[in-house]
DRENTORKOL-3810 file (N, C-alpha, C; in nm, 4 decimals):
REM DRENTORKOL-3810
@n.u->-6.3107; n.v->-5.8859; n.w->-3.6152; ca.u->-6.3851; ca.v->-5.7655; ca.w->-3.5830; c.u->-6.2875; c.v->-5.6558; c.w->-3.5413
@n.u->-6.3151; n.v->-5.5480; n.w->-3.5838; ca.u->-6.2387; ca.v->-5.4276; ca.w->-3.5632; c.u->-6.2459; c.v->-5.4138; c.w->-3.3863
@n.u->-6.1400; n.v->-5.3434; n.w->-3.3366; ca.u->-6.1507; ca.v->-5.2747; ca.w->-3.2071; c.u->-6.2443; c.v->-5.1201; c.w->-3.2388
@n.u->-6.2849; n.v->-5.0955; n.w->-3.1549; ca.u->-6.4094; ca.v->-4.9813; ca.w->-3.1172; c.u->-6.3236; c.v->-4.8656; c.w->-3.0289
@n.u->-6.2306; n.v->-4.7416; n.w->-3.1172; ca.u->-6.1790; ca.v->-4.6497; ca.w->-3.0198; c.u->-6.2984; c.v->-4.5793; c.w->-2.9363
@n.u->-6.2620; n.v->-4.5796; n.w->-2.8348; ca.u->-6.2838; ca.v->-4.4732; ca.w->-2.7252; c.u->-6.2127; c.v->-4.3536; c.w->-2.6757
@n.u->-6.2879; n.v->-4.2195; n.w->-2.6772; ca.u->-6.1749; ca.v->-4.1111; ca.w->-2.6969; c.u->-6.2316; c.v->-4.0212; c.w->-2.5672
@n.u->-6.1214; n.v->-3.9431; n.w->-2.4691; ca.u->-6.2049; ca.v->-3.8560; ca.w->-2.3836; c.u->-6.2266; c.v->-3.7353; c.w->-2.4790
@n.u->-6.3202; n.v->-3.7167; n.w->-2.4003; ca.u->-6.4225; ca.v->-3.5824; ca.w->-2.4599; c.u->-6.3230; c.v->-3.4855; c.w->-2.5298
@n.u->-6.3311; n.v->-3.4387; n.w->-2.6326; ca.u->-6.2411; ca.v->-3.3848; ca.w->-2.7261; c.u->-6.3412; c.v->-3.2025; c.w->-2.7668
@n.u->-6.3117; n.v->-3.0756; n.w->-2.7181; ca.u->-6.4110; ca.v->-2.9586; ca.w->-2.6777; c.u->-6.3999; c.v->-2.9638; c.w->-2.8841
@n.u->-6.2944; n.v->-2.9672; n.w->-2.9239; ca.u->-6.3045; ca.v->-2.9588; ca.w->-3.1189; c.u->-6.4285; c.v->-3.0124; c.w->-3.1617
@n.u->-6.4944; n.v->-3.1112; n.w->-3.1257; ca.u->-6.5907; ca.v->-3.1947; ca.w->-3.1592; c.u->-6.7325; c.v->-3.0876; c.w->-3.2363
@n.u->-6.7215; n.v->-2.9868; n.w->-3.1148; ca.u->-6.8564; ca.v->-2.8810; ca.w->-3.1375; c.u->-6.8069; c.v->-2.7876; c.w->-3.2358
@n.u->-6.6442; n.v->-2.7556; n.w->-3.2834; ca.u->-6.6274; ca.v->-2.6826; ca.w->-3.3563; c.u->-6.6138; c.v->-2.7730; c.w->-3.4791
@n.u->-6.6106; n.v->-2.8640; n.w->-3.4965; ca.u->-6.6200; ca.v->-2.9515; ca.w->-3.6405; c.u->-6.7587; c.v->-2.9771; c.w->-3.6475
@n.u->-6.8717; n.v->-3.0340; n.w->-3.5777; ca.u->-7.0412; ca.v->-3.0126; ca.w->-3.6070; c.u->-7.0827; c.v->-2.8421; c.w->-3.6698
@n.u->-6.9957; n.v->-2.7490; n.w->-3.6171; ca.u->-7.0765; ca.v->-2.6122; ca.w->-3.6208; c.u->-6.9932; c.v->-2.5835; c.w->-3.7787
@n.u->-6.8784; n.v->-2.6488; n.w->-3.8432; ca.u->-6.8266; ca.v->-2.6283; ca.w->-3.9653; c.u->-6.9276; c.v->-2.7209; c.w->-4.0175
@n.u->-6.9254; n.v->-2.8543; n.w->-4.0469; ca.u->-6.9963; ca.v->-2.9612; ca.w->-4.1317; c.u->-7.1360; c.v->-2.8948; c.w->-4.1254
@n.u->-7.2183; n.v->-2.8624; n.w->-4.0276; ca.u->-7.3332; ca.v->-2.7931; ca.w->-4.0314; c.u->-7.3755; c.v->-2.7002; c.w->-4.1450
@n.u->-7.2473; n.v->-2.6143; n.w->-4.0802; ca.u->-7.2609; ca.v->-2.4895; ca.w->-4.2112; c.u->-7.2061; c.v->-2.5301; c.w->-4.3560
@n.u->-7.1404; n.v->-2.6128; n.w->-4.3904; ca.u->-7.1120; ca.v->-2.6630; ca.w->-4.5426; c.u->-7.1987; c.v->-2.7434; c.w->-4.5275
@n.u->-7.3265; n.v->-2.8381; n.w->-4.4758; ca.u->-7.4263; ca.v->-2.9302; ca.w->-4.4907; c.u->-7.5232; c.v->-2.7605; c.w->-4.5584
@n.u->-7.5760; n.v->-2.6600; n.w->-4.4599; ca.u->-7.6663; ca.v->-2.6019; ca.w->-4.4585; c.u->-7.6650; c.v->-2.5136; c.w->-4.5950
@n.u->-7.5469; n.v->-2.4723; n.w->-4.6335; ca.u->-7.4792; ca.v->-2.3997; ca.w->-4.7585; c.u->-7.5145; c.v->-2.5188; c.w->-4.9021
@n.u->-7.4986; n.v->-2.6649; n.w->-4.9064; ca.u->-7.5220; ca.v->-2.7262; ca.w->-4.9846; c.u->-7.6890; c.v->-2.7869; c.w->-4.9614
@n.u->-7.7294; n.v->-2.7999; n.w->-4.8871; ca.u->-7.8718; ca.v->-2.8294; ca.w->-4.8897; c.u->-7.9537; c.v->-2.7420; c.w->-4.9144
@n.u->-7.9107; n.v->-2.6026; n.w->-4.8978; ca.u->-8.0000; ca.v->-2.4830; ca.w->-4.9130; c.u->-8.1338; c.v->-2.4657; c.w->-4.8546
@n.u->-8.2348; n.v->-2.4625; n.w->-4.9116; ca.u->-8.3387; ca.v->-2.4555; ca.w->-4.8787; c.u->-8.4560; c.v->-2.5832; c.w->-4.8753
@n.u->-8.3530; n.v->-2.6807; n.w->-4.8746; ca.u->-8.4666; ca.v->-2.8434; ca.w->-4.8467; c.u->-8.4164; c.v->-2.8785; c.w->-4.7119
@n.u->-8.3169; n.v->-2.8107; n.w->-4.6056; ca.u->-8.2864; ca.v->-2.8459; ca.w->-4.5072; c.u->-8.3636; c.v->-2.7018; c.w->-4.3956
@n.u->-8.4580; n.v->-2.8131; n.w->-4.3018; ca.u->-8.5064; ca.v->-2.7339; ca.w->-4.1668; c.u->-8.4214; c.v->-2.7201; c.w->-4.0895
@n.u->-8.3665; n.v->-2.8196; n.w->-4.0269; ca.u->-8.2988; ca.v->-2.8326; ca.w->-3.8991; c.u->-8.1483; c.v->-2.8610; c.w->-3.9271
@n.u->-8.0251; n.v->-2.8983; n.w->-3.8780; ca.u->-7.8796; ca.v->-2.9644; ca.w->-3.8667; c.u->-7.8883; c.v->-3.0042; c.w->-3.6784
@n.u->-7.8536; n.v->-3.1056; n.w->-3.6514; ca.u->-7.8294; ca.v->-3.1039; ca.w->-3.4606; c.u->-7.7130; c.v->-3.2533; c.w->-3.4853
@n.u->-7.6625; n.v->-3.1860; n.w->-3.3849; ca.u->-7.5392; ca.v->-3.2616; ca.w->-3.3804; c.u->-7.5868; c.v->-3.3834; c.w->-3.2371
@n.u->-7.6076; n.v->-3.4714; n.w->-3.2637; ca.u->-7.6639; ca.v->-3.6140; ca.w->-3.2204; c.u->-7.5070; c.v->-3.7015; c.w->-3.1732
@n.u->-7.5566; n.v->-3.8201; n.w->-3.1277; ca.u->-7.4774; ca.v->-3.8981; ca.w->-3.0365; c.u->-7.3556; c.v->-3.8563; c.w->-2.9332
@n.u->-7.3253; n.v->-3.9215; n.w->-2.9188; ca.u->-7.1808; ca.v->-3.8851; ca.w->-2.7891; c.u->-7.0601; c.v->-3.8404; c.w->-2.7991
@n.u->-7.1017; n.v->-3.8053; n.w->-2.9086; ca.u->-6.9718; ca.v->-3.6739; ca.w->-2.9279; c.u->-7.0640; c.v->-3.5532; c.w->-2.9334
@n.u->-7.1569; n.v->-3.5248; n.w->-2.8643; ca.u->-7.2418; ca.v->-3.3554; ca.w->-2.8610; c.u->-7.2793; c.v->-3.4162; c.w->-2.7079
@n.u->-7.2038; n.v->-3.4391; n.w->-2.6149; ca.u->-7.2416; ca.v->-3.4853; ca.w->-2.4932; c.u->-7.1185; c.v->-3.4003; c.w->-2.4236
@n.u->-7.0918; n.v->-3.2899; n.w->-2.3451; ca.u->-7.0028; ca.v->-3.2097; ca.w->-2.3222; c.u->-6.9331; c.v->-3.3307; c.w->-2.1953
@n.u->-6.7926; n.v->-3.3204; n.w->-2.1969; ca.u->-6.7445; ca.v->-3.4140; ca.w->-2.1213; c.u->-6.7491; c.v->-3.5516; c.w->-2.1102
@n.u->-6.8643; n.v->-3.6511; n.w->-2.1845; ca.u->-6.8624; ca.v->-3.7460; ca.w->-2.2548; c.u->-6.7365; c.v->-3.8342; c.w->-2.3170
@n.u->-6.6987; n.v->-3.9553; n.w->-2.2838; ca.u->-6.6150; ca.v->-4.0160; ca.w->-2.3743; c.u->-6.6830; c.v->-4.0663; c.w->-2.5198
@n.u->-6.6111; n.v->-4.0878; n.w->-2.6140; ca.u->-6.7038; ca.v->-4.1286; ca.w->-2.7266; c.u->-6.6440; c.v->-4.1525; c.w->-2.8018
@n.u->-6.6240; n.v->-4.2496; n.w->-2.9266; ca.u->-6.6155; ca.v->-4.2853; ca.w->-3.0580; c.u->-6.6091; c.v->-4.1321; c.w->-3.1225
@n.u->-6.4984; n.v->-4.1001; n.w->-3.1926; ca.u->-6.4322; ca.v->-4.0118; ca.w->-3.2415; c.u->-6.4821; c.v->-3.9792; c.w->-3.3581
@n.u->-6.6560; n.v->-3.9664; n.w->-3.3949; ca.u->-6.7351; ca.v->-3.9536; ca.w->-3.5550; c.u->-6.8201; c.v->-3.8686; c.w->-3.4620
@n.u->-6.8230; n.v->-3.7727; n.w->-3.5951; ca.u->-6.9144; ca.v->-3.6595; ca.w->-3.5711; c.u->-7.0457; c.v->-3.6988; c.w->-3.6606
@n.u->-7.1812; n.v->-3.7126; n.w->-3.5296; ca.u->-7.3405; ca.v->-3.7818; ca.w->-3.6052; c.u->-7.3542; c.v->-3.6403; c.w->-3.6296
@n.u->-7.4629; n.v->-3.6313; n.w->-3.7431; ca.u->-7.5453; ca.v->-3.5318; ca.w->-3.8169; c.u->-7.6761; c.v->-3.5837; c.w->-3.7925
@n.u->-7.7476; n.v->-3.5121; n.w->-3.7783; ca.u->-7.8967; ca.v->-3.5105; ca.w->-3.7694; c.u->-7.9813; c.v->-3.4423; c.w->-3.8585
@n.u->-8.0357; n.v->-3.4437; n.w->-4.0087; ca.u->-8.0682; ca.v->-3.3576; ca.w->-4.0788; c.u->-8.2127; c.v->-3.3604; c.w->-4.0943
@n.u->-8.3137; n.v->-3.2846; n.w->-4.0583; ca.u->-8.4599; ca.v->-3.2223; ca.w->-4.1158; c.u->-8.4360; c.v->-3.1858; c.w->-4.2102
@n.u->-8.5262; n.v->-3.2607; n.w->-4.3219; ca.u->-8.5350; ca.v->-3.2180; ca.w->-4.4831; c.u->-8.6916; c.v->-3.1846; c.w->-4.4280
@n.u->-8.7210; n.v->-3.0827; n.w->-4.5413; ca.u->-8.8535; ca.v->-3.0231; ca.w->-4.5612; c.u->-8.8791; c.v->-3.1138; c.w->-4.6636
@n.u->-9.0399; n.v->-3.1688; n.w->-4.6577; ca.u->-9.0899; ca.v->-3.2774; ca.w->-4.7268; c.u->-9.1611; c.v->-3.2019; c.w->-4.8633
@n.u->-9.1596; n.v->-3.2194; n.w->-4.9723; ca.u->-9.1760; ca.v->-3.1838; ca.w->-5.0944; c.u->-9.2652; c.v->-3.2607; c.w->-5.1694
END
């Protein structure tokens, strides 16, 4: 089994969700409601596993 890094709170975290957001929101166009940046890396001061979660609302069709 792999080891599980643990990282202190890293402030880049919110500026890499607010990029991936906007290239998620730019390629989904108009089938995406929402983007929110989810788990413990959107926890300000938080230690956490070093992956940035996406949270995406698709509009249902």
């Amino acid at each position: 089994m792999e080891p599980i890094e643990v990282v202190v709170y890293r402030p880049e975290w919110r500026i890499q969700f607010l990029e991936l957001g906007s290239a998620l929101r730019s390629a989904l166009d108009d089938t995406v409601m929402r983007i929110d940046h989810v788990g413990s890396t959107s926890v300000v001061g938080l230690a956490a596993k070093p992956i940035i979660d996406i949270l995406k609302y698709l509009f249902q069709t």
